[in-house]
Each structure stands twice: as C-alpha cells, then as structure tokens.
C-alpha positions in Angstrom: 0.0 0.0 0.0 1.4 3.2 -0.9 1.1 5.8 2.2 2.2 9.2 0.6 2.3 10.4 -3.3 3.4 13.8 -4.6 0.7 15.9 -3.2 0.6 14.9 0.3 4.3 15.0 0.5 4.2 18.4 -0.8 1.3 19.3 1.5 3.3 18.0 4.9 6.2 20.2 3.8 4.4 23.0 3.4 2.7 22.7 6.9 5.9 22.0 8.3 7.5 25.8 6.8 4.6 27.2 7.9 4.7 26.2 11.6 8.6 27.0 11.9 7.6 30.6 10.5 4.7 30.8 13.2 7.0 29.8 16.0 9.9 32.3 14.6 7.5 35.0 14.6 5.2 34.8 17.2 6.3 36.1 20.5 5.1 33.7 23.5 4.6 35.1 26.6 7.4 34.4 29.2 7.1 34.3 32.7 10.9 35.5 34.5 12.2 36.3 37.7 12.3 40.0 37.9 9.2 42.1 37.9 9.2 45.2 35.5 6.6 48.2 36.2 7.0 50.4 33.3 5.3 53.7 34.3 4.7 56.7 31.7 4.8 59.9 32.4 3.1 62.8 32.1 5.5 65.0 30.6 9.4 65.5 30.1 11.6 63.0 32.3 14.7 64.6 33.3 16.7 63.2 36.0 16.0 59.7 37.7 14.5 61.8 40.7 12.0 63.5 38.6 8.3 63.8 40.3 6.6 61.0 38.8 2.9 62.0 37.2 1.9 58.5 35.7 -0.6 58.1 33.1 0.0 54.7 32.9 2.0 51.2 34.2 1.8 47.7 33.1 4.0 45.1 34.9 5.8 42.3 32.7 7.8 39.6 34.4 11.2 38.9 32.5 13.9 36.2 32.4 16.7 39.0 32.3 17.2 42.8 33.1 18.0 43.0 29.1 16.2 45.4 26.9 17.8 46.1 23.6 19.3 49.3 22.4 16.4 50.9 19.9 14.2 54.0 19.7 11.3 51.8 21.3 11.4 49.5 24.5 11.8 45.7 23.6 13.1 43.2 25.0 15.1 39.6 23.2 11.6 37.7 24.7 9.1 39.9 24.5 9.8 41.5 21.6 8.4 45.7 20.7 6.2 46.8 23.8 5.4 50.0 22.5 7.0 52.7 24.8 9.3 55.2 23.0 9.8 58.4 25.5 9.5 59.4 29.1 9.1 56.3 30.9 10.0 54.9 34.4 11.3 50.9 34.7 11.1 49.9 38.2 12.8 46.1 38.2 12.5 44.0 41.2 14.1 41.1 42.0 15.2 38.8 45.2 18.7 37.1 44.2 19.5 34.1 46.8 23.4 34.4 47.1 25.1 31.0 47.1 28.8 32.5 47.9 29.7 35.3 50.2 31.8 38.0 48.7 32.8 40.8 46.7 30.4 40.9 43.4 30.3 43.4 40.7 27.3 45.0 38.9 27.5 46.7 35.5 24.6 48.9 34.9 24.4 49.7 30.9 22.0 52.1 30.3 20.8 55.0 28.1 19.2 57.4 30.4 20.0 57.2 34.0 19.4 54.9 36.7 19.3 54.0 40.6 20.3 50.8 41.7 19.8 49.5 45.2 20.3 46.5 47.3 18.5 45.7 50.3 17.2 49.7 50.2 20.5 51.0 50.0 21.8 53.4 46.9 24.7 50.7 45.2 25.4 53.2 43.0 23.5 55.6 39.8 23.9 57.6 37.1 20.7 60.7 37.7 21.1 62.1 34.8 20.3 61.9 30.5 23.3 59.6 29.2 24.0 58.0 25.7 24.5 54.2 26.1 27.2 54.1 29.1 27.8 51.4 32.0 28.5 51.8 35.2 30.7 49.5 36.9 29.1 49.1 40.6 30.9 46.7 43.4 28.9 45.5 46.4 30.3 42.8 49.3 26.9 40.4 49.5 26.7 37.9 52.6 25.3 34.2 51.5 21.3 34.9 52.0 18.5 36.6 50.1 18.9 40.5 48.8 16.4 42.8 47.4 17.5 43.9 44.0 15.8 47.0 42.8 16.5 49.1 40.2 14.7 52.6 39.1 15.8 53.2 35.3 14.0 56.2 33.3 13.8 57.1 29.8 13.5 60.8 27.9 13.9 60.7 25.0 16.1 59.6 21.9 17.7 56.0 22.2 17.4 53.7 24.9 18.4 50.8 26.2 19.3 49.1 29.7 21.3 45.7 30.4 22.4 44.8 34.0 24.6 41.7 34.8 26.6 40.7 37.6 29.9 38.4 38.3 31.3 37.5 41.1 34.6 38.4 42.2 37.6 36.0 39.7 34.5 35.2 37.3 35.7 35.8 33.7 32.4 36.2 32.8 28.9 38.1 33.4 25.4 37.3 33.6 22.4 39.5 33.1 20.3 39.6 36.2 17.2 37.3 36.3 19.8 34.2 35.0 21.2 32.1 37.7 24.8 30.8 38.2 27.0 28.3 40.5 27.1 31.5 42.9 23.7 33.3 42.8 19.8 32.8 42.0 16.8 34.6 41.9 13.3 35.1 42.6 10.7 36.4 41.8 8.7 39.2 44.8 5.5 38.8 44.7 
C-alpha cells in the first residue's frame, strides 16, 4: 500500500515551513524572575528623581534585566512593547546568594538609573546619558537580597542591560539568569 504520493508529501512540507515561520515570529509570553513596572509619564523625564505624574503602568515579568538598544522598548523575549519616550522601569528582583563575597554590577544604560540592594543606593547615574555602563561593586553575605533598580527614559535611544559576576569570574550574567554563585526570585 502506498502511504504518501506527490501531493501529500508536498502538503506535509508545506505545513511543516509554515509552523517553523509561526513559531519564529510569534512572541510567547514568558514568565521570568524580575518584575518590571513600566510607568509613563506625564510630561518630560529629566533626571531619575523627577516627580513621577503617571498616566500609565503595566507590569511584565522577565527572564533578564536586558532590553535592547532601539528607539522603542523591547526586549530579546518579548519583543516591541510600544513605549518610545518618558518612561519609568522599576525592576525587582530577590537574588538568593550561594557564595559570600565581593560581586560586581554593570549597569548599561541610556538614560540614568538608581540601583539599590537591600534599600541602599549601590550606585546611579541621575542624569540623560548616551549608552554608558557603570561599573558598581557590592560585598553580599550568602542569603537573600532585594535587587531593585529605578531606570527612566527621555527621550532619543534607549536601552538598559544589568549583569553581575562574582569576584575572579571571567564572565557576566544578566540579572534574572542564575549561576554556580547566585539565583533569583521572583517578589511577589
């Protein structure tokens, strides 16, 4: 008995290119472990200490602190989400520390920022930048931390990527993504 012939050959291929192009395109929703209000303003953002007048916030939950450098937010997941100018980012995150000791945060980001640990300033830049990073060093005890970081956009380009490394690492990862020496959490 003879299964297949031309057409349903033909047919099967053709469904086949059409599901790898759905799955290419289509953005599924992910589900991370650091919260992400994004806030817009009413009006010109200026500093990272500007009064915030919110029109709007949506929350998104992200695998990483990694949005892309564009002229709209989006992120490598999530794709476009629409906001362009004059918004707040407020990311929270709890990161469980497996290994006491010296760690260092780079904060790359175009506007400013705030970054704080357990409620206390780490370190900022308040002001407009181009795409710039901050190198930020903290000594974190083996238990849970509060990550938080306030990030705002004015206008222009924008961007923002945050990673850590622990101290003789030779390499960095963004926060939200685990490694042999920390992990995270999501606050609800």
């Amino acid at each position: 008995m003879k299964y297949f012939n031309k057409e349903t050959v033909l047919l099967l291929v053709v469904l086949f290119i059409g599901l790898l192009l759905v799955l290419k395109t289509v953005k599924f929703p992910t589900y991370g472990t650091v919260n992400v209000a994004i806030m817009q303003q009413k009006g010109a953002i200026k500093t990272v200490d500007t009064q915030q007048k919110l029109s709007s916030t949506k929350h998104i939950s992200v695998d990483s602190l990694n949005f892309l450098e564009s002229r709209i937010l989006e992120h490598p997941n999530l794709g476009k989400l629409g906001y362009t100018s004059n918004i707040f980012l407020k990311a929270t995150t709890e990161m469980n520390v497996e290994t006491s000791g010296e760690y260092t945060f780079f904060v790359t980001s175009d506007d400013g920022f705030r970054l704080k640990i357990d409620g206390v300033a780490v370190c900022e830049h308040p002001g407009d930048r181009p795409m710039r990073t901050t190198v930020c060093k903290k000594i974190l005890n083996k238990k849970s931390h509060r990550f938080e970081l306030l990030y705002f956009q004015g206008g222009g380009p924008m961007g923002l990527h945050v990673s850590y490394k622990f101290q003789g690492e030779s390499s960095s990862h963004f926060i939200g993504e685990a490694s042999k020496n920390m992990s995270f959490k999501e606050i609800k």
